[in-house]
C-alpha positions in Angstrom: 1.0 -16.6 15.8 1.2 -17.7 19.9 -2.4 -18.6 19.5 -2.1 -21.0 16.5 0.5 -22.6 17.6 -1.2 -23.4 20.9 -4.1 -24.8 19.0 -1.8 -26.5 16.6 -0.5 -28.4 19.3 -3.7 -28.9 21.1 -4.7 -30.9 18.1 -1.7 -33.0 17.9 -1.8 -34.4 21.3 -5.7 -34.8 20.8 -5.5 -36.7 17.7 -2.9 -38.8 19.7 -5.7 -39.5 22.1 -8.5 -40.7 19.5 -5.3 -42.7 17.5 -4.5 -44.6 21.4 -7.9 -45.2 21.7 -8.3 -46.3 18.1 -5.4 -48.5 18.1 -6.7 -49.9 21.5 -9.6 -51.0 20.2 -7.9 -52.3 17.0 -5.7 -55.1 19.3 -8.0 -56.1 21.7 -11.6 -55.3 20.4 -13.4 -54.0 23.7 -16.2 -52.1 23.1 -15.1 -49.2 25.4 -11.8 -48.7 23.9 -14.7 -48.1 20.5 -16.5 -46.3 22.4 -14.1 -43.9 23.7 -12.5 -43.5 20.0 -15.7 -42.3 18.9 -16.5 -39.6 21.7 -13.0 -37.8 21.2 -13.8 -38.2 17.6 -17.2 -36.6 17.9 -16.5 -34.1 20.9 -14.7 -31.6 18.4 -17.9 -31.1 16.3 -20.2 -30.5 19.5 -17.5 -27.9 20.7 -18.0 -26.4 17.0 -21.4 -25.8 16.9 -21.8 -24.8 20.7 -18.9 -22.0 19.9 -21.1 -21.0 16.5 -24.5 -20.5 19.2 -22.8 -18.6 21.3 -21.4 -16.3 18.7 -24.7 -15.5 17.0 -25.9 -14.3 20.7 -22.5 -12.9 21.9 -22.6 -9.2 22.8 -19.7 -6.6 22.5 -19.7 -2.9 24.0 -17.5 -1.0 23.2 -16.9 3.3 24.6 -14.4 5.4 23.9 -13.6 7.6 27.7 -12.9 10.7 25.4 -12.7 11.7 22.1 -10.4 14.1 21.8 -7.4 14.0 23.8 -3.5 16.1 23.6 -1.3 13.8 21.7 0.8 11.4 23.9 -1.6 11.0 26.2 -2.9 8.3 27.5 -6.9 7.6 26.6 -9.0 4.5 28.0 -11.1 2.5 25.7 -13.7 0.0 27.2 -14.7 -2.7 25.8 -17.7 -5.4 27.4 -18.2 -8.8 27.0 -21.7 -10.6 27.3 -21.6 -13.9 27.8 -25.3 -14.9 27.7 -24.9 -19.0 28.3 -24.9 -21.3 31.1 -21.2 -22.4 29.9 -18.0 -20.1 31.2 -15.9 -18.8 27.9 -12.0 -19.1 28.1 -9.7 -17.9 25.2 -11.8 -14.7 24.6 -9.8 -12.1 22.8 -10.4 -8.8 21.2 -8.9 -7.9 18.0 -8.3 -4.1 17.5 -8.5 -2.2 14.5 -6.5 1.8 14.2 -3.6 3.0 12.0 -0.5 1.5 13.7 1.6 4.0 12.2 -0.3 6.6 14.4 -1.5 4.6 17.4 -0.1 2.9 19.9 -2.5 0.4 22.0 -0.8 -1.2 25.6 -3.1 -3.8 25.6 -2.7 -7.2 27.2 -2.0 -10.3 25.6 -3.6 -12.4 27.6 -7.0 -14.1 27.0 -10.1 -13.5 28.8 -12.0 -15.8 31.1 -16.0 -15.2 30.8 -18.1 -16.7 33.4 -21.7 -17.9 32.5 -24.1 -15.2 32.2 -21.7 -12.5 33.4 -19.8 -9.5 31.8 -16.3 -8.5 31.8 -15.1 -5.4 31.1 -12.0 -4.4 30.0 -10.1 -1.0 30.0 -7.8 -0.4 27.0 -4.9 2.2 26.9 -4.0 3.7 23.7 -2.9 6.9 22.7 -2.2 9.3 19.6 1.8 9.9 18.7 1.2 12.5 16.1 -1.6 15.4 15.6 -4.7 14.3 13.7 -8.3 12.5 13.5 -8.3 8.6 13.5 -10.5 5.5 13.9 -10.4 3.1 16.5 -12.8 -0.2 17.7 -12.7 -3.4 17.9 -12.7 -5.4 14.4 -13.7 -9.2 15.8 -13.5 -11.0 18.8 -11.7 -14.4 18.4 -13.1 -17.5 20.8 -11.5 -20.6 21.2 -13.7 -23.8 21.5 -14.4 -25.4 24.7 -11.5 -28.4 23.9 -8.7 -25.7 22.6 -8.6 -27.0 19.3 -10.3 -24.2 16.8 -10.1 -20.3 17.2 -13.3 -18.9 16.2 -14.1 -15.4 14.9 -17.0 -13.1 15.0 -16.4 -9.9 12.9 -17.7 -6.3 14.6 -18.8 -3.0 12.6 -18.3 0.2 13.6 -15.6 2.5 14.9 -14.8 5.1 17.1 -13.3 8.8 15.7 -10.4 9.9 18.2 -9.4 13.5 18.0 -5.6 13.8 19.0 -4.8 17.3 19.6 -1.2 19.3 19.0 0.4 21.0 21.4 0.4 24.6 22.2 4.4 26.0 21.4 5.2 28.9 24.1 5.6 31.5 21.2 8.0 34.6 23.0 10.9 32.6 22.4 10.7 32.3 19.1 12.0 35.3 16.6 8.3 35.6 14.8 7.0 37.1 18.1 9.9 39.9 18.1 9.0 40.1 13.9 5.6 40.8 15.1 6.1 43.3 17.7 8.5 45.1 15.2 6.2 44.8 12.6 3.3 46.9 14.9 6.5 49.5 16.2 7.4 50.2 13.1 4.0 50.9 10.9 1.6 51.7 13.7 2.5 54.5 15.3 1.1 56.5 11.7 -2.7 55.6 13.9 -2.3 54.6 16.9 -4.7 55.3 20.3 -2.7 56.3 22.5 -5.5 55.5 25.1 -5.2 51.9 25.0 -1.9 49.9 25.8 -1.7 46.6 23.2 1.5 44.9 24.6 5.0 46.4 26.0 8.6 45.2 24.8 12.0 45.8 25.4 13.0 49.6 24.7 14.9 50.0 21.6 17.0 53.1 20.2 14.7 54.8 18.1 11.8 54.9 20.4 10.3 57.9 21.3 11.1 58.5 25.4 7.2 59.2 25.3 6.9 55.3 24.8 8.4 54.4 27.7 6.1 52.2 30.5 7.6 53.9 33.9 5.7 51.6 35.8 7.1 48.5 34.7 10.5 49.5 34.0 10.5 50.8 38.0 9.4 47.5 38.4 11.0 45.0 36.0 14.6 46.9 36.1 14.5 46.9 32.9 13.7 49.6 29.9 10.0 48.6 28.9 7.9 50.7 25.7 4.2 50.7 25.6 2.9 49.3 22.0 -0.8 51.1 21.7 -3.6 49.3 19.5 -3.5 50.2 16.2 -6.2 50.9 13.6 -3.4 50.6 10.6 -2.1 47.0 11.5 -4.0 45.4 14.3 -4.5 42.2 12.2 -1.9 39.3 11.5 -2.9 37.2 8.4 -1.4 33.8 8.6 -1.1 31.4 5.6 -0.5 28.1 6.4 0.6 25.5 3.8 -0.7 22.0 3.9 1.1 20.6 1.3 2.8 16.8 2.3 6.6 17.2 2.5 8.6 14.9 0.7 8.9 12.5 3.7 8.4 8.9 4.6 4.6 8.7 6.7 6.6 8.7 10.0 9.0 11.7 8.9 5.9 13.7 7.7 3.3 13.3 10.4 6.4 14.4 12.4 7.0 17.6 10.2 3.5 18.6 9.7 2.9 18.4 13.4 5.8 20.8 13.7 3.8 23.1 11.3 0.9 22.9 13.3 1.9 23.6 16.3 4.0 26.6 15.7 0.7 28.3 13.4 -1.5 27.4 16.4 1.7 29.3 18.7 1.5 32.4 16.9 -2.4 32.5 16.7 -2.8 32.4 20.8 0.1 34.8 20.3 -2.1 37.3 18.6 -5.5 36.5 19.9 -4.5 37.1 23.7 -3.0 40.3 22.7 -6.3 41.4 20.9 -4.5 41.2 17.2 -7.5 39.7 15.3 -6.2 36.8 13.2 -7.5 35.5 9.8 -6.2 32.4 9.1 -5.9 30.9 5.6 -5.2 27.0 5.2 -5.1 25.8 1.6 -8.2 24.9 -0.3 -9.9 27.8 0.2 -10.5 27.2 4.1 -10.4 30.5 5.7 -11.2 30.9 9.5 -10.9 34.2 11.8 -10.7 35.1 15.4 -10.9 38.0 17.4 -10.9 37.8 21.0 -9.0 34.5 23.0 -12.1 33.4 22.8 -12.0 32.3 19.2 -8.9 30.3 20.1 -10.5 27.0 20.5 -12.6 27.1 17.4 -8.9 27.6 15.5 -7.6 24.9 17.5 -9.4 22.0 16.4 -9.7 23.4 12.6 -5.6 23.0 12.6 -6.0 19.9 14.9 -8.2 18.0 12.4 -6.6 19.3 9.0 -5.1 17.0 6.8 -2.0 17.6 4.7 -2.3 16.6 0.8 0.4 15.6 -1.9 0.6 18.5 -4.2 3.4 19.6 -6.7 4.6 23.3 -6.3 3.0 25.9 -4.5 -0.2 27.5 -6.4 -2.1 27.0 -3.3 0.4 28.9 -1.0 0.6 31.9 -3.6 -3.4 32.1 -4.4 -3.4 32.8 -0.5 -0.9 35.0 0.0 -2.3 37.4 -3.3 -6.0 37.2 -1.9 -4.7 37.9 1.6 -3.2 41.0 0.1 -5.5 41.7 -2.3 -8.5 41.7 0.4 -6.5 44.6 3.4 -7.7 47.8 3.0 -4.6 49.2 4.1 -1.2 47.3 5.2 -1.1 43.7 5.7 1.0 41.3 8.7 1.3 38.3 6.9 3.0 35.2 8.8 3.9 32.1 6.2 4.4 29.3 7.2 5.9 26.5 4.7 7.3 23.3 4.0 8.2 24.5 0.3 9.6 27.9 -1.4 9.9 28.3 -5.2 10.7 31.4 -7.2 7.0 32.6 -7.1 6.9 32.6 -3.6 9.9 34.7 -3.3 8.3 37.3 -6.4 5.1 37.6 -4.2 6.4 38.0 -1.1 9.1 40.9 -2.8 6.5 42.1 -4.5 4.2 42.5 -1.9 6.8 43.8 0.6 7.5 46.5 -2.0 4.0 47.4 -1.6 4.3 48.2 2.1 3.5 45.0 3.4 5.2 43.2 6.1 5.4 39.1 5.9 7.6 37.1 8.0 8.1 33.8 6.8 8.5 30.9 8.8 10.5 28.1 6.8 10.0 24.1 8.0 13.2 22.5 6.3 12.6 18.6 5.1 16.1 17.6 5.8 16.4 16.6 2.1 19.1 18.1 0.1 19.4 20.1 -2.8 15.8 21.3 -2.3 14.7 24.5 -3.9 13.2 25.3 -0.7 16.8 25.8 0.7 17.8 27.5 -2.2 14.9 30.2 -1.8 15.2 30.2 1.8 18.8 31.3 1.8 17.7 33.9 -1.4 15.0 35.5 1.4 17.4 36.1 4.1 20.4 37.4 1.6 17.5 39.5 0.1 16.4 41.6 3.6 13.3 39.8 4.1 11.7 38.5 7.2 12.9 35.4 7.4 13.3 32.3 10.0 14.4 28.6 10.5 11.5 26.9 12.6 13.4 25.0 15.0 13.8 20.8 14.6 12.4 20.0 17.2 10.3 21.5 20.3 10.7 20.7 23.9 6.8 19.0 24.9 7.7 17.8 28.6 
């Protein structure tokens, strides 16, 4: 809007010029006064065509620093201008193309000055507020003529795909990591190996003194068990629901980031304690890991999932029944969800009546008289494994 206006006026006080001149001419009839009326006239249509040269022969890089970055932080785009002609350019700008509601470019305003057959580079810094894959580049480049009376545009294809990555929750202080470790206390000890130590927690009354770490309670001050590996439940299944909540685009990349993050928390959680993991993420997707190692792969699945409209939740139940259906023996199962109905609640009583154990972890949309709430509160009156994910997480 600055930039039109500039020209705008440009024009006005130009045309004030060639009317002077014209009117010059028109009293006293001196050729110059002509003559000069018909140079400013004609200057305007030699700045044109100069302007429409150079564009068919201008030159645009652009490079994106990194593709993938942590969300929030700052990434560098570069983006080179050629200017191939014996004339310096003034006025050069650089219009950007990304999803604003995503995005945020600090870019400055101000236009670039090109000097003949030279190349300036300039260093944009943008960066990703929520979790997700997006586009970025530079749509045109607008030119103003050599007299500052006509903006000038020359459109640019191609984009750049920018990865912005979720952060990694610290997971012990959260109740799903307690769930977990009571989940492997109370059904593993029916197979454990005793020869290799899984984890240590807190002591608690029913354990067996035989559990006890000496070591680290000596150490700690504190009463510490062992937990051995188990070859009855060393597995965590984790369904993950990528259903869109109910939420304005702001409210729900905000919310489904939340999601993320805490599912990518509980898989390091398992993975670095050697708990193989099989994650299940709507729409059929089904990834595993095994070692820490497998952590990274996980990562940028979840980092790079998108989260669909959908009524109800036959997604979320076809997973948790095939996740149940396909253990050989008992089943962890972690759920995490934007959305409870009354045949999430059967499956998950029905499966816990089987032997399983599932923990689910409920995201609340802030919207009342939801089901969801209705179900939630049902789950916890009920016995089950149930938790509030927190509204917000401290990043740093």
């Amino acid at each position: 809007m600055t930039r039109r206006v500039g020209t705008f006026a440009n024009k006005l006080v130009y045309g004030m010029f060639i009317a002077a001149f014209a009117a010059l001419a028109y009293v006293y009839g001196a050729p110059g006064f002509y003559l000069a009326a018909y140079s400013l006239a004609a200057l305007p249509f030699f700045s044109i065509a100069y302007m429409l040269v150079f564009l068919r022969g201008l030159r645009v890089e652009q490079n994106l620093a990194q593709g993938a970055r942590v969300k929030l932080e700052w990434c560098v785009f570069n983006v080179t201008i050629d200017n191939s002609t014996p004339l310096p350019l003034s006025g050069v700008r650089c219009v950007f193309a990304w999803e604003r509601s995503a995005l945020e470019i600090n870019r400055d305003q101000a236009a670039l000055f090109v000097a003949p057959f030279m190349k300036k580079t300039v260093a944009v810094d943008f960066r990703a507020r929520y979790r997700g894959e997006y586009a970025i580049g530079v749509e045109s480049v607008e030119v103003t003529d050599l007299l500052g009376l006509f903006v000038l545009r020359k459109k640019l294809g191609g984009s750049f795909a920018f990865t912005s990555l979720p952060y990694v929750i610290e997971l012990p202080g959260l109740t799903v990591a307690s769930l977990l470790s009571q989940a492997h206390s109370n059904f593993d000890v029916r197979d454990e190996d005793y020869s290799s130590v899984a984890d240590v927690r807190p002591y608690e009354i029913n354990d067996s003194i035989k559990r006890v770490h000496w070591q680290l309670t000596a150490k700690r001050g504190q009463w510490l068990v062992k937990n051995f590996q188990s070859h009855a439940l060393n597995s965590s299944s984790i369904l993950f629901d990528d259903t869109r909540p109910p939420l304005g685009q702001e409210e729900a990349y905000a919310l489904e980031d939340r999601v993320v993050e805490h599912t990518l928390s509980v898989v390091y959680y398992c993975l670095h304690r050697r708990m193989p993991v099989t994650l299940y993420a709507g729409k059929g997707l089904k990834a595993w890991g095994r070692t820490p190692g497998d952590f990274n792969a996980l990562y940028h699945i979840l980092a790079r999932i998108r989260f669909d409209v959908a009524d109800g939740t036959e997604g979320l139940g076809l997973s948790l029944d095939e996740c149940v259906a396909s253990q050989n023996g008992y089943a962890n199962v972690i759920v995490a969800a934007t959305k409870l109905d009354e045949s999430i609640f059967n499956r998950i009583a029905k499966a816990c009546a089987s032997g399983h154990f599932i923990v689910v972890v409920y995201f609340p949309c802030d919207v009342p008289g939801l089901e969801s709430e209705r179900v939630f509160e049902k789950l916890i009156a009920g016995g089950f494994c149930a938790e509030r994910a927190a509204v917000a997480y401290e990043t740093g």
